[in-house]
N, C-alpha and C positions, 0 to 999 in steps of 0.2 A: 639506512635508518639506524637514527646510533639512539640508544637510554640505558637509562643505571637501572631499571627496575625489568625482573628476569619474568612479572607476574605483575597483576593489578587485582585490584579488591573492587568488588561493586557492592559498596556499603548500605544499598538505600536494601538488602536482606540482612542485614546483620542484626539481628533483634532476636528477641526471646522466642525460645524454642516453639512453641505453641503458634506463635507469630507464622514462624519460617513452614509451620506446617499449613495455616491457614492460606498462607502465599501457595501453595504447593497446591493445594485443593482448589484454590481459586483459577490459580493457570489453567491446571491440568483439565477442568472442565469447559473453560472457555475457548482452550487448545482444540480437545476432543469436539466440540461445536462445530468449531472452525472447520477443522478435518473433513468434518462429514458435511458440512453447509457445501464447503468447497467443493469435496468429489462427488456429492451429488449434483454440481451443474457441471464436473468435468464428464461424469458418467451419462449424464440427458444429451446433450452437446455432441459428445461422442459418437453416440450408439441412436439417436433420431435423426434421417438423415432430412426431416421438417426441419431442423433445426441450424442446416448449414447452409447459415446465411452469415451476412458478415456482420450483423450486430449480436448474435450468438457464435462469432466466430471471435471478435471481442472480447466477449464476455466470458469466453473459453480461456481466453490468456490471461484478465483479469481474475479470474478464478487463481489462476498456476501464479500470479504475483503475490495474492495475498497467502497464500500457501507457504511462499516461498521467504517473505515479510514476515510471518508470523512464527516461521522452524526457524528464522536463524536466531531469536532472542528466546522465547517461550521454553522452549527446552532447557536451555543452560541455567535459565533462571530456576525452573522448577529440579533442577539437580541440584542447585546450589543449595537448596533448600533442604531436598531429604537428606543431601549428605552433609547439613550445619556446617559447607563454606562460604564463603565468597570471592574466592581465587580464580582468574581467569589468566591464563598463561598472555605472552605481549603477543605471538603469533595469534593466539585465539582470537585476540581482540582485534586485530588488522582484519582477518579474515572477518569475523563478527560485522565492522565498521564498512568494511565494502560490499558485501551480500547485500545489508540490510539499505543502502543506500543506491545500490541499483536495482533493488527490487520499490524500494518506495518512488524511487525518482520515474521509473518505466510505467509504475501505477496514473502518474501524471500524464505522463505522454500520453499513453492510452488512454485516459478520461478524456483526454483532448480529441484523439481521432476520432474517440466514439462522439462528442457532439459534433466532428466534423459529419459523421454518419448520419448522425438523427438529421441536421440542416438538407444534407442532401436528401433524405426518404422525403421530409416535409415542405420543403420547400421546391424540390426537382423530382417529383415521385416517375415522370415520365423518362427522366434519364439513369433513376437510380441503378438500376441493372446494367447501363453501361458504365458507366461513370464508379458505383463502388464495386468492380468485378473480382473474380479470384486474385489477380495478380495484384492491383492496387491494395486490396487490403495485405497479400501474402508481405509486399512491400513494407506498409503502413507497421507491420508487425515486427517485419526484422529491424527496422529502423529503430523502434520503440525500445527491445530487448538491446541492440548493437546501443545506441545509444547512451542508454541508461548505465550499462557496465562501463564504457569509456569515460563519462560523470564521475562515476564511483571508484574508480579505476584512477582519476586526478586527485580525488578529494582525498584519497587515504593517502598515496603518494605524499601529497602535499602536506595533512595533519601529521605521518609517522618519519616524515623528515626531521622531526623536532626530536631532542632530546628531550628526556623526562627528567627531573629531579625536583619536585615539587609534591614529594608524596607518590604514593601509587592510589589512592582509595578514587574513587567515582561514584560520584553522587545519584546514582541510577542503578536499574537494576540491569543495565545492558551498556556495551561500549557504544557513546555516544562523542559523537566528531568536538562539542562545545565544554563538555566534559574532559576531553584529553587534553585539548588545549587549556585548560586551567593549570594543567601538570608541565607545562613548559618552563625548562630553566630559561627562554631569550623571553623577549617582548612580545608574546601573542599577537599584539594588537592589530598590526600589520596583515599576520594571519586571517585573523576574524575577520576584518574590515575586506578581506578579500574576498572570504567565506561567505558574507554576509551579501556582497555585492553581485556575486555569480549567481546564489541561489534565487536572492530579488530579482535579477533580469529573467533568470529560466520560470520563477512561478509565474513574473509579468508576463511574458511573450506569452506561456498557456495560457492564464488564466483571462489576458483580452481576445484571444481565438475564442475561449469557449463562448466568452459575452458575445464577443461579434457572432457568430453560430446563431447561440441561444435570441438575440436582437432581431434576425432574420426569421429564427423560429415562429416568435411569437408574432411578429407581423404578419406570419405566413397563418396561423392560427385563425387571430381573430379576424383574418377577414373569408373564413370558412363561413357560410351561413346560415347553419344549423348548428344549433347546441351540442346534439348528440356527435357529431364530426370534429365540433373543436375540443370536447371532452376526450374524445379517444384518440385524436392527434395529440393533446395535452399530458395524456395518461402516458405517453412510449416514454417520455421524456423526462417524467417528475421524479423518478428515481434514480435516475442520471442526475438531476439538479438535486437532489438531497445528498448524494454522494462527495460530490464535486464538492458542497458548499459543507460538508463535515470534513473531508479532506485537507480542503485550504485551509480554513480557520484553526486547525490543530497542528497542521505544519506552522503557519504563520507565528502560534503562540509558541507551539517549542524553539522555532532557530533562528526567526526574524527577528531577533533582539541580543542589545548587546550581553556578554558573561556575568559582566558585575552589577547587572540586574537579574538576574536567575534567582529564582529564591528555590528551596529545593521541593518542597510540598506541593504550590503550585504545578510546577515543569514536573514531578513525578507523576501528576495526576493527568498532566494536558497526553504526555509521553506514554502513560499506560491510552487515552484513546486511540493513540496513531499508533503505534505499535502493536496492542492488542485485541481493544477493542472495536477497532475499525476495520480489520480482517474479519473478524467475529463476523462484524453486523453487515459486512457487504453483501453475503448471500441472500441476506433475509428481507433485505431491503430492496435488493436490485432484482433477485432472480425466483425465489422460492415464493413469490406472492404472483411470477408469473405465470400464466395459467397455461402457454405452451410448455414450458417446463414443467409444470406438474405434472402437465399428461402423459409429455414424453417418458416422466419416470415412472408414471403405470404402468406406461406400457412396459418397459424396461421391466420392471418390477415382476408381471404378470409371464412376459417370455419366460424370467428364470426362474417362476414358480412353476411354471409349465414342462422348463426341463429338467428340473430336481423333481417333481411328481408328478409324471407321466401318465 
């Protein structure tokens, strides 16, 4: 990996003091959310063994992605902040660049087995216990994790090949793969157009499993015939589809387009939902409105009230 710059700037904090504090308080809160949205479904999950099933076994790992998506930007950003920099070493930024993109790309995967999950509960409920068993899912899991780092593992490879000499600063508050590539002394083009074309094929292939899934799902629904049956078949799943479908659409707007259409306002604003506020809002959405996890963490709650005051 050869570049002339020993550091880079992520310019989109570089603003008036007062600014760079409001940035700081704003992370640091929705960080702190995060944290606790997340370890309390890693702690229900855990510690309820109602809970170890494989779409809370899922849900378990979803948890540790968005955890994992949201420590490697949130923090650095909210330091850059109290300590009025913008400086991110070039190691910091490779490592930044891969973290974050095997942890969003594995977020995918996993969306995907879990509607391969729901299809199976809903449409084969009499095979589901064979068919989604501990090994299959322990499988579906390492695959997801293995996967996703081999992705991200090509992609920085492939962006920190480039020499830089087009400035250091980045137009974000985090090392982003569309960003670096602006800072290329050769022809990016080539790059992008590859860039572009890999991640198109991997969100197609996900994202017609989930239709085909969900295609299945819903035929399997409606032809339940009671209202109250295809309500609470409909209900396992609608927060999966709100997930899924905030997911795509903020991946889609930040990378599925070419560099010299980026405007910076926009892409800062689509890149704060995928990055942080889409960690934020996965607990709230997916898991802490469900009513086995809530009780799990009563219960939770109630044993270590019971052994702290005895």
């Amino acid at each position: 990996m050869g570049t002339s710059c020993p550091s880079l700037n992520l310019m989109i904090l570089k603003d008036t003091r007062k600014l760079q504090l409001l940035h700081f308080g704003l992370f640091l809160g929705i960080y702190l959310a995060a944290l606790l949205g997340n370890g309390l479904i890693l702690t229900a999950v855990a510690c309820d063994h109602h809970l170890h099933t494989p779409m809370y076994f899922f849900l378990l790992n979803l948890a540790l992605l968005d955890l994992g998506s949201i420590s490697t930007t949130v923090p650095k950003a909210m330091g850059n902040s109290v300590w009025d920099t913008t400086t991110i070493t070039y190691a910091g930024c490779a490592i930044q660049v891969f973290m974050f993109v095997a942890f969003v790309t594995g977020e995918f995967f996993l969306l995907t087995f879990m509607a391969y999950d729901r299809y199976i509960a809903i449409c084969k409920p009499l095979h589901y216990g064979t068919i989604m068993d501990s090994r299959t899912c322990v499988n579906m899991t390492a695959a997801t994790w293995g996967s996703a780092f081999l992705y991200a593992l090509l992609h920085t490879a492939n962006t920190f090949s480039l020499p830089l000499c087009q400035g250091n600063a980045l137009d974000q508050f985090f090392c982003e793969i569309p960003q670096i590539l602006k800072l290329s002394c050769s022809d990016a083009s080539i790059k992008e157009a590859k860039l572009i074309v890999v991640s198109a094929c991997l969100l197609f292939v996900c994202f017609i499993s989930i239709v085909l899934s969900y295609v299945q799902i819903f035929r399997a629904v409606l032809s339940i015939p009671s209202q109250q049956g295809r309500h609470k078949a409909f209900s396992t799943c609608l927060p999966h589809l709100v997930v899924v479908s905030l997911f795509i659409s903020t991946a889609i707007f930040s990378y599925l387009k070419p560099l010299r259409h980026v405007s910076l306002e926009p892409n800062s604003i689509v890149a704060l939902l995928n990055t942080v506020l889409y960690p934020f809002l996965n607990p709230f959405i997916y898991s802490l409105r469900n009513k086995a996890v809530i009780l799990a963490l009563k219960e939770v709650m109630a044993r270590a009230t019971a052994q702290l005051f005895p």
